[in-house]
C-alpha positions in Angstrom: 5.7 2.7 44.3 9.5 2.7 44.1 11.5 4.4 40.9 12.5 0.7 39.5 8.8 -0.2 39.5 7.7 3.1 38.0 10.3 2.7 35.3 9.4 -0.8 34.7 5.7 0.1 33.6 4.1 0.3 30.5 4.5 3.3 29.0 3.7 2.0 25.8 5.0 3.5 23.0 3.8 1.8 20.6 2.5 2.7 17.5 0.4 0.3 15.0 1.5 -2.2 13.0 0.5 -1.6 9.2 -1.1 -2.9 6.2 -0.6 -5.7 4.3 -2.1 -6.5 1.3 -0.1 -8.9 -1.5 1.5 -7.4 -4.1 4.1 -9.2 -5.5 7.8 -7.0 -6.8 6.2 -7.5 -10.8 2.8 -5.4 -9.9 1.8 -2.4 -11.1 2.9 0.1 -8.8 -0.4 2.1 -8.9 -2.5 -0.7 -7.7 -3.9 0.1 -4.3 -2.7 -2.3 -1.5 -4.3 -0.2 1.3 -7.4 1.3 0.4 -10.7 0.9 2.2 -9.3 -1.9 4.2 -9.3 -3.6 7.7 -6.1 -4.2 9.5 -5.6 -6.7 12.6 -1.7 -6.2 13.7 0.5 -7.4 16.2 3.7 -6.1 16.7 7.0 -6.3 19.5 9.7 -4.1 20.7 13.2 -4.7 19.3 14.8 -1.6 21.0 13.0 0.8 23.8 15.1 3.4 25.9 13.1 5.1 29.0 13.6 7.9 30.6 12.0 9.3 33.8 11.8 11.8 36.3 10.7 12.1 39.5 9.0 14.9 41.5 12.1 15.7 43.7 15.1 13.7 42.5 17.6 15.3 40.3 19.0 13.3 38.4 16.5 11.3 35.6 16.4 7.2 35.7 17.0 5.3 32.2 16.1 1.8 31.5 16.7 -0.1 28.0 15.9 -3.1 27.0 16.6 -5.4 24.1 15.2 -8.3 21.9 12.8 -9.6 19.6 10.8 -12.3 21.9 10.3 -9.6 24.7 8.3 -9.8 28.0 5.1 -8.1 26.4 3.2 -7.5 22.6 0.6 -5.0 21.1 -2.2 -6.3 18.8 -4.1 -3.1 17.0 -7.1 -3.5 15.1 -8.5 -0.5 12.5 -9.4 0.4 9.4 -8.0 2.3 5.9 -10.3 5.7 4.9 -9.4 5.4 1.1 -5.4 5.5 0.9 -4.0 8.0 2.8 -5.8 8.0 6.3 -5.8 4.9 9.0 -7.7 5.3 12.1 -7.4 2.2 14.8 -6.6 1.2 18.5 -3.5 -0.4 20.2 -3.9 -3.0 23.2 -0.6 -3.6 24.8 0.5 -5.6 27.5 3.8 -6.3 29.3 4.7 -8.6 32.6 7.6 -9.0 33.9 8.7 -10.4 37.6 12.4 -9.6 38.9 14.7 -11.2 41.0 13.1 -10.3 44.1 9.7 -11.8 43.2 8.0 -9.1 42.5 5.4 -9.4 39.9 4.5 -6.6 37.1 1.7 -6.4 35.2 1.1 -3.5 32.7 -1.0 -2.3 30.0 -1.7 0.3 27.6 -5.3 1.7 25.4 -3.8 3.9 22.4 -6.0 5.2 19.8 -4.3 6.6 17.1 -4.2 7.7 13.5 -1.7 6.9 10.6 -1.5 8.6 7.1 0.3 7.1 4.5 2.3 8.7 2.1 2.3 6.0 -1.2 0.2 2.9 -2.2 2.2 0.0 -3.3 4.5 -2.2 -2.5 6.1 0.0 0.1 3.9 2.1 2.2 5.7 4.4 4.4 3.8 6.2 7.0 3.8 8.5 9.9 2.0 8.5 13.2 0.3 10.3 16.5 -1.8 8.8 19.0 -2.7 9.1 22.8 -1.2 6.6 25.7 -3.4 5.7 28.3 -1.3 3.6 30.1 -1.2 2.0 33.2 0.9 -1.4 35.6 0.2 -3.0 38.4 2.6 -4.3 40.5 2.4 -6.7 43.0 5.6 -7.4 46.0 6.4 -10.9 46.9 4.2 -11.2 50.2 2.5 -7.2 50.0 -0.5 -5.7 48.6 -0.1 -4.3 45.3 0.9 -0.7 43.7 -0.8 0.6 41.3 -0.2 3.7 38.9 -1.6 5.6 35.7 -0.1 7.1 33.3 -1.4 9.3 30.1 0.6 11.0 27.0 1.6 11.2 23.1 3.2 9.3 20.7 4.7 10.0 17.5 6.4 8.0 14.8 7.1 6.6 11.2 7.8 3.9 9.2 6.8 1.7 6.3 4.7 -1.1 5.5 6.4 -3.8 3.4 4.1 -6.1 1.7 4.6 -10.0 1.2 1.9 -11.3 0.0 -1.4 -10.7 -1.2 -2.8 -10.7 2.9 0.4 -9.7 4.8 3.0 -6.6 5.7 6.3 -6.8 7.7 6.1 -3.0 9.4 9.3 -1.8 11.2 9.3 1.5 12.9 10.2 4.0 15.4 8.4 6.2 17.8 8.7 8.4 20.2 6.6 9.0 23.6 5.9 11.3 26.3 3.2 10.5 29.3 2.8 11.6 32.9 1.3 10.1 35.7 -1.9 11.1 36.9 -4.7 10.2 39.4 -3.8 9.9 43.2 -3.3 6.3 43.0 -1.4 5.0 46.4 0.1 8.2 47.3 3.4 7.8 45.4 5.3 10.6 43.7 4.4 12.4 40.6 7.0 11.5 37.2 7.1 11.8 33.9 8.8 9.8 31.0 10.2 9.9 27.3 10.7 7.1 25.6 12.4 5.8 22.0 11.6 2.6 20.4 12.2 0.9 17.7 9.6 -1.6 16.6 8.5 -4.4 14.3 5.4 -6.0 13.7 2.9 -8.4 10.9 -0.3 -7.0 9.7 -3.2 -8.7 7.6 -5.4 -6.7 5.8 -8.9 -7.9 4.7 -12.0 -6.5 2.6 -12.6 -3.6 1.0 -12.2 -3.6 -2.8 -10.6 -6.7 -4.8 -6.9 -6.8 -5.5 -6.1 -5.5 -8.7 -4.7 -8.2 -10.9 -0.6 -8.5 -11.0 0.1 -7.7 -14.6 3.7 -7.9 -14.9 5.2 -10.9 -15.5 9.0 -12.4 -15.9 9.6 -13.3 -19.8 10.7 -9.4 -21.4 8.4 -7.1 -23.4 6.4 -7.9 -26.0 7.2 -7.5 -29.3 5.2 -5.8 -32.0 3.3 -7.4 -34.7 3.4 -5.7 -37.6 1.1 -5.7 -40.3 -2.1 -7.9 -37.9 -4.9 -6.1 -38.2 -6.8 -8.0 -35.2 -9.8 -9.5 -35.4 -9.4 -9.7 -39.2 -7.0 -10.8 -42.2 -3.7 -9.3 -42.7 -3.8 -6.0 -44.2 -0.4 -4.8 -45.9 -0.7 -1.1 -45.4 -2.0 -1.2 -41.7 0.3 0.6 -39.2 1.0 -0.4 -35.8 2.8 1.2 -32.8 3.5 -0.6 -29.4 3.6 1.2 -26.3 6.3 -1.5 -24.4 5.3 -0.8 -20.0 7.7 -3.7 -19.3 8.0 -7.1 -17.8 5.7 -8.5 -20.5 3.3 -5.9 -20.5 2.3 -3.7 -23.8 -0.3 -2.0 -25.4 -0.2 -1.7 -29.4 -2.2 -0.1 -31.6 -3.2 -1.0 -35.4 -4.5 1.2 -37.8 -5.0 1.7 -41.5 -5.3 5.3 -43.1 -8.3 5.6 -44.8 -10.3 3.6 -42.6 -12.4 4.8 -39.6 -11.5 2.1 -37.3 -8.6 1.6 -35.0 -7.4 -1.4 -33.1 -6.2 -1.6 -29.2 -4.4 -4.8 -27.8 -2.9 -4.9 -24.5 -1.2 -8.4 -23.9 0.6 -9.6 -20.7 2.7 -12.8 -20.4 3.2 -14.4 -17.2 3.4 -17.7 -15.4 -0.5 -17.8 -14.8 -3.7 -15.7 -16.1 -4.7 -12.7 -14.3 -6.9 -10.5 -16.6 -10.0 -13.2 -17.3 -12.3 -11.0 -15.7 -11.4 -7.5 -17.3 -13.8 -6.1 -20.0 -12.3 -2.8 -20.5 -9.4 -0.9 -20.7 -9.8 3.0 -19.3 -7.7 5.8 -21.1 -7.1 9.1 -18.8 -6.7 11.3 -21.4 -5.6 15.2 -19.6 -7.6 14.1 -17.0 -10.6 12.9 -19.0 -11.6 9.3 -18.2 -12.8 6.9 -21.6 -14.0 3.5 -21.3 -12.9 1.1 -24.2 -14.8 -2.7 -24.4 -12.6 -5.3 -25.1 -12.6 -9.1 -25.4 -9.9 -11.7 -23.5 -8.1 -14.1 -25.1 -5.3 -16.8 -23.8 -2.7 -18.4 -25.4 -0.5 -20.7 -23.5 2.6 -20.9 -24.3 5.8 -23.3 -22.9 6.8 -21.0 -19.7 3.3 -19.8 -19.1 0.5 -17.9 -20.9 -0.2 -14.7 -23.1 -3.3 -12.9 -22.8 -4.5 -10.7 -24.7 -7.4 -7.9 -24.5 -8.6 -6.2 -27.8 -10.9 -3.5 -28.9 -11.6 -1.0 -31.6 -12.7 2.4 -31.7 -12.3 5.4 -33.6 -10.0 6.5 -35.7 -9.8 10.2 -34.9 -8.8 9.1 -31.2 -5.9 8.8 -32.5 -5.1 12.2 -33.1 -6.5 13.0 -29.3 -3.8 10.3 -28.2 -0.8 12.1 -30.3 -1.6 15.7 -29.0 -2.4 14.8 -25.2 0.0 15.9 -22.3 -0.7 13.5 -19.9 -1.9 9.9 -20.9 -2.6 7.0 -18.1 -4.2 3.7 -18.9 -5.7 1.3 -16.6 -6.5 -2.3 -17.0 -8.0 -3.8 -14.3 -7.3 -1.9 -11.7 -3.6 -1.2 -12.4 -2.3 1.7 -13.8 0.4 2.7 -16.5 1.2 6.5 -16.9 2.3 7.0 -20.3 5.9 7.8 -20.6 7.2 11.0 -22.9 8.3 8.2 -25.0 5.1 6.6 -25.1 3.6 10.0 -26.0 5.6 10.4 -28.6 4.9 7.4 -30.0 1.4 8.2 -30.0 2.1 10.6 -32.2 3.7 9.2 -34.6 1.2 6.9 -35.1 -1.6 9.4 -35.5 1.0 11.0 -38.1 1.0 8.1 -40.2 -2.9 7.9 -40.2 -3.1 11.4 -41.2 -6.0 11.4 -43.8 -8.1 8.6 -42.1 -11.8 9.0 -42.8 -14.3 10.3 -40.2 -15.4 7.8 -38.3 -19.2 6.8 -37.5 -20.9 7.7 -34.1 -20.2 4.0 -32.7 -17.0 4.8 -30.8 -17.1 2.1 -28.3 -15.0 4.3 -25.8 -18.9 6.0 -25.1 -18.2 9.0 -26.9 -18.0 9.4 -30.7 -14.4 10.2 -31.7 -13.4 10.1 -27.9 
């Protein structure tokens, strides 16, 4: 086989197109887009440079080539283990016939793994896998040539998502393989190669998309003096925790009293939370569960919901004095800022001197 047709193979570096699950820029950015999912890719060289060397010749042969509707694709198909870990297989093919007639045919198996360094709306990643590669190549009015190749690959990039089922994934990689087998008697080379590709990716199953909870109309604002759920009480005490684009949490109390209120609201163009019947408090690393009812409001640009729930008082004072505070609703995730914290402590200040309250803490636990 001649060094043009060597060169011309698939040596398919090509590393896998990645995940894409919707998430739109308002989202929570600790809602999982890649978890426990499947991923079917397909992906094309923008940008490859080869370069080979023969047994015998001293000087190495380079080849690049350019653009997005190229003479070959790669479709992978694999699956998520929880956020970090991606384990799948890469099909490619090229084919190509030059200006002598000579027909090229190539293809290349590459299993590989990805891990993936964030979960969001931009997942960058890094790669190895294994080329088995192979092209056969067939001169105008001859018998065909037929060689096999086998190396690494190594690479990186990121996983933009666009909607709720698709990712645009750019990225580079790097390859190495060498020929092997005795295949037609030709001479023994190796290869490097650089390229710099982009793909689409859909991602399907696993666990349900956490709800979008941010929305486009500002913070809310508090209410002062509502006690939820009941009439207006003059000395109650409230305290908003503001998580931005229309998302807050506030709390109501009154001092003397051994119940507090929780209401989270979000206002956005459509409703999102219907199915949510809790909010979860990580409280130094000590998970709660909170019951709480949903309520919409619509309103002239869109709708407010609303999810309230009461608990003890006393929780209060294990909100003010914690170090690290993340609440979840619905899948989505707000870690509470020092701000927030302190906040939280200035409300359980101004409840100071709040009865005990009764073991019925709807959290599970009395008094957390």
């Amino acid at each position: 086989m001649s060094r043009a047709l060597a060169g011309g193979r698939l040596t398919a570096a090509a590393l896998i197109l990645c995940s894409l699950f919707a998430l739109d820029p308002g989202r929570a950015e600790a809602q999982s887009t890649v978890e426990n999912k499947i991923r079917i890719s397909l992906d094309q060289s923008l940008f490859s440079l080869l370069s080979t060397d023969y047994e015998g010749v001293p000087d190495r042969q380079s080849q690049t080539s350019f653009g997005l509707l190229g003479r070959g694709f790669g479709l992978s198909v694999g699956a998520s283990i929880g956020k970090m870990l991606f384990i799948g297989g890469r099909l490619q093919l090229e084919w190509a016939k030059d200006e002598g007639d000579n027909t090229e045919l190539s293809w290349g198996l590459q299993p590989f793994a990805e891990l993936m360094f964030a979960d969001g709306a931009i997942v960058p990643f890094a790669l190895a896998g294994i080329d088995i590669a192979g092209v056969v190549v067939t001169p105008d009015g001859a018998d065909s040539v037929k060689a096999n190749t086998f190396g690494f690959r190594f690479g990186g990039g990121a996983h933009f998502f666009l909607t709720d089922s698709f990712s645009l994934d750019p990225r580079v990689e790097f390859g190495w393989d060498t020929r092997i087998g005795e295949d037609d008697g030709d001479q023994d080379f190796s290869s490097i190669r650089f390229s710099i590709v982009v793909g689409f990716s859909g991602w399907f199953g696993g666990g349900s998309a956490a709800p979008t909870v941010g929305g486009n109309d500002g913070a809310m604002q508090p209410l002062p003096g509502d006690a939820p759920g009941s009439a207006t009480v003059a000395n109650s005490t409230t305290e908003t925790l503001d998580f931005g684009d229309g998302v807050s949490a506030t709390l109501y109390g009154v001092p003397g009293q051994n119940q507090m209120t929780v209401r989270f609201q979000r206002r956005g163009p459509a409703p999102v939370l219907q199915g949510c019947q809790q909010l979860v408090w990580q409280v130094d690393g000590q998970p709660a569960q909170m019951a709480v009812g949903y309520t919409p409001t619509q309103e002239s640009s869109g709708v407010l919901e609303t999810l309230e729930g009461t608990t003890a008082s006393n929780n209060a004072a294990l909100l003010g004095n914690a170090r690290v505070v993340m609440l979840t609703v619905c899948g989505a995730s707000f870690t509470l800022t020092p701000q927030h914290l302190q906040q939280l402590a200035d409300f359980n200040q101004r409840l100071q001197g709040a009865a005990q309250p009764q073991q019925n803490d709807p959290w599970g636990q009395p008094a957390y």
